[in-house]
N, C-alpha and C positions, 0 to 999 in steps of 0.2 A: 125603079129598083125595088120599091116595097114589095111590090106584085111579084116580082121573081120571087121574095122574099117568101111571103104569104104561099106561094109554090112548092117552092122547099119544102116550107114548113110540113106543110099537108102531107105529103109526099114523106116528109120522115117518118109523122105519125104513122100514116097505112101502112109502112115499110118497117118499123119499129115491132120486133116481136119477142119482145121482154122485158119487163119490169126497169133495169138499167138502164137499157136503152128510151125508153120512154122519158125517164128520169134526168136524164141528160140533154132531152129537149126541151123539157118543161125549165133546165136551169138555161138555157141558152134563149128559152123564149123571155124567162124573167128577167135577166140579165138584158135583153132588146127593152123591155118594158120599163125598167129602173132607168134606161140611157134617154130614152123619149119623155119620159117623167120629168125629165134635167131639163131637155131642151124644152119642153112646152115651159119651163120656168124662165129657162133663159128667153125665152121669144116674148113672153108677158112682159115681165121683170125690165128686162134690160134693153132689150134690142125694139121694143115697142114694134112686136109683128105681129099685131092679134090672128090675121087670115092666116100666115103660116101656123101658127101655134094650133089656128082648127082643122087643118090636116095632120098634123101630128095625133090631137085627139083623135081624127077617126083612126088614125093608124091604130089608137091604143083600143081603141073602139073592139077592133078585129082583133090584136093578142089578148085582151081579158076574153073574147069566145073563145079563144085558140086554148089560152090554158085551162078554159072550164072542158074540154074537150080532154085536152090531155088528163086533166086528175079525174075526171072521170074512168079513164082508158086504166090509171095507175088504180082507181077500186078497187074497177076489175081485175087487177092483178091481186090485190088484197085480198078481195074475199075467195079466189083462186087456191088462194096457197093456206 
């Protein structure tokens, strides 16, 4: 399911051709990224699942490059306009 995710994602970005729109994925990527934040806590913390919790990492692994890509993409919007 990540992987489709991780698809999308991409796929928005190259498809995204303006500043809002870019904008909009970066709060839906953070918004992914704040949810997985929670659960590698809850998998630690509570539910004592270290192995799961290190797939979540890498998941998170892949959205901090994902949004360094995007606010990059938003710059370039910036120094654009």
């Amino acid at each position: 399911a990540f992987l489709m995710q991780q698809m999308e994602w991409r796929e928005a970005l190259e498809d995204a051709d303006s500043a809002p729109d870019v904008q909009a994925l970066s709060d839906e990527v953070q918004a992914q990224r704040k949810a997985r934040l929670a659960r590698v806590t809850q998998l630690l913390d509570v539910d004592a699942q270290p192995a799961q919790a290190a797939l979540e990492v890498r998941a998170l692994m892949f959205i901090d490059r994902l949004l360094e890509e995007i606010d990059a993409r938003l710059e370039r919007y910036e120094d654009a306009s």
